[in-house]
C-alpha positions as CSV (number, residue, x, y, z in Angstrom):
1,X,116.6,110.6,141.5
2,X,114.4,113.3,140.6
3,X,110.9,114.2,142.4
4,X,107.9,115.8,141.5
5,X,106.4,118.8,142.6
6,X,104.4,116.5,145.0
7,X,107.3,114.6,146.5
8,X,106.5,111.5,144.3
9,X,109.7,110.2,142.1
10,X,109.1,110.4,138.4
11,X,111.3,106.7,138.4
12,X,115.2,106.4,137.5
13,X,115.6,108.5,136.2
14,X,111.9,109.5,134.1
15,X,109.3,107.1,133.6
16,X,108.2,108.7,130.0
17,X,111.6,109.4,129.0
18,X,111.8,106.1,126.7
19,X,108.7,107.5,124.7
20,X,111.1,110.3,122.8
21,X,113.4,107.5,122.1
22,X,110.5,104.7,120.6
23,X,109.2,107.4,118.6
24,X,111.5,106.2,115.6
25,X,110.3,102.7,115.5
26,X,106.8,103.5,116.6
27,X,106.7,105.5,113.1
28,X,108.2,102.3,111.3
29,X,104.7,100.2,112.8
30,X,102.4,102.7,111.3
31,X,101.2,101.4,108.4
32,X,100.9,98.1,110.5
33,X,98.7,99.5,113.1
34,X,96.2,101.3,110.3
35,X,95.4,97.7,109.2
36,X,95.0,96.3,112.7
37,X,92.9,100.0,113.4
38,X,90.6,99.5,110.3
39,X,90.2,95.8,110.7
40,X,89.1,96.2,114.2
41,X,86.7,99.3,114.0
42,X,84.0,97.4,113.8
43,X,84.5,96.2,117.3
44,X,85.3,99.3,119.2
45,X,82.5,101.4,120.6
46,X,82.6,105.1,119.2
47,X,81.4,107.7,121.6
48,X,78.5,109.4,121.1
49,X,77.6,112.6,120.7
50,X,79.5,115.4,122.9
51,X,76.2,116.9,124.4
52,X,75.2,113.1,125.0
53,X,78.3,112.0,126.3
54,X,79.2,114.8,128.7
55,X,75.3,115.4,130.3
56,X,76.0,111.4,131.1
57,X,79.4,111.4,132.5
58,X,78.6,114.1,134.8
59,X,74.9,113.0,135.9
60,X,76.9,109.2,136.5
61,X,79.9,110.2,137.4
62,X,81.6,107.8,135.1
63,X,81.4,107.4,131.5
64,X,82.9,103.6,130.0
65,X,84.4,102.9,126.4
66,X,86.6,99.3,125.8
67,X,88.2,98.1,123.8
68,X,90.9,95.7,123.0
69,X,94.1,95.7,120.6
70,X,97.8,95.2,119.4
71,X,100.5,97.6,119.0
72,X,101.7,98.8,122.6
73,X,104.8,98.3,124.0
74,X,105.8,97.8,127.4
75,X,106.0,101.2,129.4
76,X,107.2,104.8,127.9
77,X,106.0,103.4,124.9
78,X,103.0,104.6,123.0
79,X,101.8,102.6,119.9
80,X,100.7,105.6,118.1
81,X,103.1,107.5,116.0
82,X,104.2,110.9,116.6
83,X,101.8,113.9,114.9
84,X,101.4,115.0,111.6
85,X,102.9,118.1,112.0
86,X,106.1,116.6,113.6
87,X,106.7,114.3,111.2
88,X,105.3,115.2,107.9
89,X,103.2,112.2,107.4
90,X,99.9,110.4,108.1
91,X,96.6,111.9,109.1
92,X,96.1,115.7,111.0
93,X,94.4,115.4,114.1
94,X,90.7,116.5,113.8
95,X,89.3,119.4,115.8
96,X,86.7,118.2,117.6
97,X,84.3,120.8,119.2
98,X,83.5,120.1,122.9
99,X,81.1,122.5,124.8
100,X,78.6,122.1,128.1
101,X,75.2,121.4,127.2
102,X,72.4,123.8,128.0
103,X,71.2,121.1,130.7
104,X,74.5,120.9,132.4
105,X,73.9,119.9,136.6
106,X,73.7,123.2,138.3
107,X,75.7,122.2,140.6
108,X,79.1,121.5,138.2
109,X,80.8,125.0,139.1
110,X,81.2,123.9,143.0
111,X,82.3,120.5,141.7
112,X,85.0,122.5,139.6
113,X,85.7,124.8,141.7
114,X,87.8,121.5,144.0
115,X,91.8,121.0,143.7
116,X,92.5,118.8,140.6
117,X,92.9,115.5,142.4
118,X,96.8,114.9,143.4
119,X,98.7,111.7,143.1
120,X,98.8,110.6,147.2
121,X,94.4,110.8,146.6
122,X,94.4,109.0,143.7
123,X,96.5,106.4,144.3
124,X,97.0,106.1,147.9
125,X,97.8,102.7,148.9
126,X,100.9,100.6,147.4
127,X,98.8,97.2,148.2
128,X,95.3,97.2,146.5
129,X,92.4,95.2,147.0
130,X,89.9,95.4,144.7
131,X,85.8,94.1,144.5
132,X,86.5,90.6,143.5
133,X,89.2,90.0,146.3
134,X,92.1,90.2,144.0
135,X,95.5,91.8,145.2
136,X,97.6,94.3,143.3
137,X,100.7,95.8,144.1
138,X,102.0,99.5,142.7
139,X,105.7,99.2,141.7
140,X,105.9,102.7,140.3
141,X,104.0,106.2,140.7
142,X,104.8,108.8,138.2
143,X,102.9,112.7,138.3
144,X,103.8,115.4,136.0
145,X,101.9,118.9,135.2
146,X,103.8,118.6,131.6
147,X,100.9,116.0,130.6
148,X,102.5,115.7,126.7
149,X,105.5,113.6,128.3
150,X,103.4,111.2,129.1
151,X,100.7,110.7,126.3
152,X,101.1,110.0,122.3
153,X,102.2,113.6,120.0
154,X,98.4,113.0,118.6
155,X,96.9,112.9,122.3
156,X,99.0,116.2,123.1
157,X,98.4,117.9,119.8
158,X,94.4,117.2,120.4
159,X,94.7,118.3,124.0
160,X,96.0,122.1,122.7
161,X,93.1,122.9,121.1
162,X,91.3,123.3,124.4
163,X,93.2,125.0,128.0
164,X,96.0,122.7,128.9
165,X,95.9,119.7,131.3
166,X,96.5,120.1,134.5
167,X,97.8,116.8,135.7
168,X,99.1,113.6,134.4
169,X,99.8,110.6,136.9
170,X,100.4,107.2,136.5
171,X,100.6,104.1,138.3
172,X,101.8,100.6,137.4
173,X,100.2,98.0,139.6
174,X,101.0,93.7,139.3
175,X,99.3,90.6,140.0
176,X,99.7,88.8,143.0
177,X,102.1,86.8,140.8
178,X,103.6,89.4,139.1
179,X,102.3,88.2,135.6
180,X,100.7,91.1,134.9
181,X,101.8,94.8,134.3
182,X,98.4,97.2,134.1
183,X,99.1,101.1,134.2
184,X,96.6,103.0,135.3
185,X,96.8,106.8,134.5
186,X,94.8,109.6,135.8
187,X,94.4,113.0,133.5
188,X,92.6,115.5,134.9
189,X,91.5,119.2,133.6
190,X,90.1,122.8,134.8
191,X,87.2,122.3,132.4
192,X,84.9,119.8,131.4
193,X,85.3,120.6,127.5
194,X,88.3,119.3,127.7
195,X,88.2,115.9,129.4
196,X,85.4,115.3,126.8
197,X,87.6,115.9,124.0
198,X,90.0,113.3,124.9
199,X,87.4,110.5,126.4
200,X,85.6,111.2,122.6
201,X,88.5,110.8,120.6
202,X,90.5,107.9,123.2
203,X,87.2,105.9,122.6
204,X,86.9,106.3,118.6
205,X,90.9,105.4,118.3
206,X,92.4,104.2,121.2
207,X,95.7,103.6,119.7
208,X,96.4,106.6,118.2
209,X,95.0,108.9,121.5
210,X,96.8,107.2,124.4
211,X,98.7,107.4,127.1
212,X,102.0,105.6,127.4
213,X,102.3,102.4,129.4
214,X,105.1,102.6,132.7
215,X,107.9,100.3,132.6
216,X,108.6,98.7,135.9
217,X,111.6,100.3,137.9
218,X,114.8,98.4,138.2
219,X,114.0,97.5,141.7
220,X,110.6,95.9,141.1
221,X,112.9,93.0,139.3
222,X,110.4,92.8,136.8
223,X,111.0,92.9,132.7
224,X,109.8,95.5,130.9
225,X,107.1,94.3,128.3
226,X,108.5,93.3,124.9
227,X,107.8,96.3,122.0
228,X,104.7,95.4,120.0
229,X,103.0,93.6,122.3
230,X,98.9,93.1,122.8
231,X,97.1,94.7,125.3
232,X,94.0,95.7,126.9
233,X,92.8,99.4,126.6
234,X,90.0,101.1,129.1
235,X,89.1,104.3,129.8
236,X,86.0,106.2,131.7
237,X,85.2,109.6,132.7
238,X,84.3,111.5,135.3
239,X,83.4,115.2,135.6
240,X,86.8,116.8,134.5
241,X,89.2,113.3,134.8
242,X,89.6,110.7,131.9
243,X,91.5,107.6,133.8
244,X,92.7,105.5,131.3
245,X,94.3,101.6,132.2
246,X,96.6,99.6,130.0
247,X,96.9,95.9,130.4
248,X,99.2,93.9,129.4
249,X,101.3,90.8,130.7
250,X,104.6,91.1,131.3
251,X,106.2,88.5,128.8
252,X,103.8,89.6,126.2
253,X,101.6,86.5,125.9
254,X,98.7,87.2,123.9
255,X,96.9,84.6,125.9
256,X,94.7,85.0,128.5
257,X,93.1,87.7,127.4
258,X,90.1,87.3,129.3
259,X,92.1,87.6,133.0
260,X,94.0,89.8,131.7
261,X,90.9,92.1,130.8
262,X,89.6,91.5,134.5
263,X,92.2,92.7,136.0
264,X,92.6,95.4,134.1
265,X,88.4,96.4,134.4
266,X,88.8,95.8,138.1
267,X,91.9,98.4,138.4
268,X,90.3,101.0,136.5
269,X,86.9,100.3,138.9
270,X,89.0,100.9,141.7
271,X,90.8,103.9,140.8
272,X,87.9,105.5,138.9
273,X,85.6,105.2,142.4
274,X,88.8,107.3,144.0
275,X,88.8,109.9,141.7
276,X,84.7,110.0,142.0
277,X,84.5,110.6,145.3
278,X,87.3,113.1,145.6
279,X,85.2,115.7,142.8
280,X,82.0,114.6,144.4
281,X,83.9,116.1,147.4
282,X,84.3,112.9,149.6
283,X,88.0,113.5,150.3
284,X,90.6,116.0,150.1
């Protein structure tokens, strides 16, 4: 077994090694997953403006887009297909310009100037209860500083027209009766800019600009979700983190989407009031 620079095991033997291997059949789905994308445009909520978005992420602290659609298999698998430039086909990925307003909080370079938050602050408890009473367990914990192993060749691509990310880490967290699998993923950044490139373009297209989903480790004795599966897509941000969570039940049941959607709303609450504090300064 392998560890991370933090003393937290990437899984057996790496949690986003599958991703290299679905990228073949994830390009196969494309032209699928452009009709689901265009027939459910309508219904996602597109970001506004990057002056307007960032001046109220960082005056909240937390900046929401949701969303809901097909196309994501179980973990280490990302529904979007792998860039342009790598294969030769499909769409470029946009630049998108991100910069600070001119009525950016004063105080933002202290709030900067604080460690990227690590894995043990962000997710520091393997049993979780969260605001409605409900009980989650975390079966896996993955960090990496190489963020593109762990993110869609689109998401990566968009992420190198700005500085680089500083830290990728995951979590995959079950029901109380181990129905559900929701990966929560927190990717953080030395600048602002950055995080609001990725929460604009993740809300517009949140298949295409994704993280990938953790399967569950051998010893959780859970299956891993079946390829093409639905799922439940959130996001927020906070002053220089996007946390992203990915629902989905294990067996791949399309039903329940309104549970499924709770849990997965009340996971990213949780997490997303961690990483608050911690660049507010609360902890660590």
């Amino acid at each position: 077994m392998t560890f991370g620079d933090q003393g937290f095991p990437y899984g057996p033997p790496d949690p986003y090694a599958p991703l290299a291997a679905e990228q073949e059949r994830i390009e196969q789905d494309r032209i699928e997953q452009e009709r689901i994308r265009r027939r459910r445009r309508s219904r996602r909520l597109a970001a506004a403006g990057t002056g307007a978005v960032l001046a109220a992420a960082v005056a909240a602290g937390v900046v929401m887009a949701a969303d809901r659609t097909s196309g994501v298999g179980g973990g280490g698998r990302a529904a979007a297909p792998p860039a342009a430039a790598a294969t030769g086909s499909g769409p470029a990925v946009p630049s998108v310009d991100a910069s600070l307003p001119s009525d950016a909080p004063s105080a933002l370079p202290s709030l900067l100037a604080r460690p990227v938050i690590r894995p043990e602050q962000a997710f520091p408890a393997k049993n979780v209860r969260v605001g409605d009473g409900s009980r989650y367990t975390r079966v896996d914990l993955a960090t990496t500083t190489d963020c593109a192993r762990g993110m869609s060749a689109e998401l990566a691509e968009l992420i190198e027209q700005g500085e680089p990310c500083s830290r990728l880490t995951a979590a995959l967290f079950t029901d109380a009766d181990r129905r559900s699998q929701i990966t929560v993923s927190v990717l953080s950044f030395a600048r602002v800019e950055d995080a609001t490139r990725v929460f604009m373009m993740a809300s517009m297209d949140p298949v295409t600009y994704q993280v990938v989903s953790l399967d569950p480790p051998p010893e959780a004795g859970m299956p891993a979700v079946p390829p093409g599966s639905a799922g439940v897509f959130r996001r927020v941000m906070t002053v220089r983190s996007v946390v992203f969570a990915n629902g989905q039940w294990g067996d791949g049941s399309e039903n329940g989407e309104a549970e499924l959607t709770a849990q997965t709303e009340e996971l990213l609450r949780h997490v997303n009031e961690t990483v608050v504090d911690h660049e507010d300064g609360g902890n660590g």
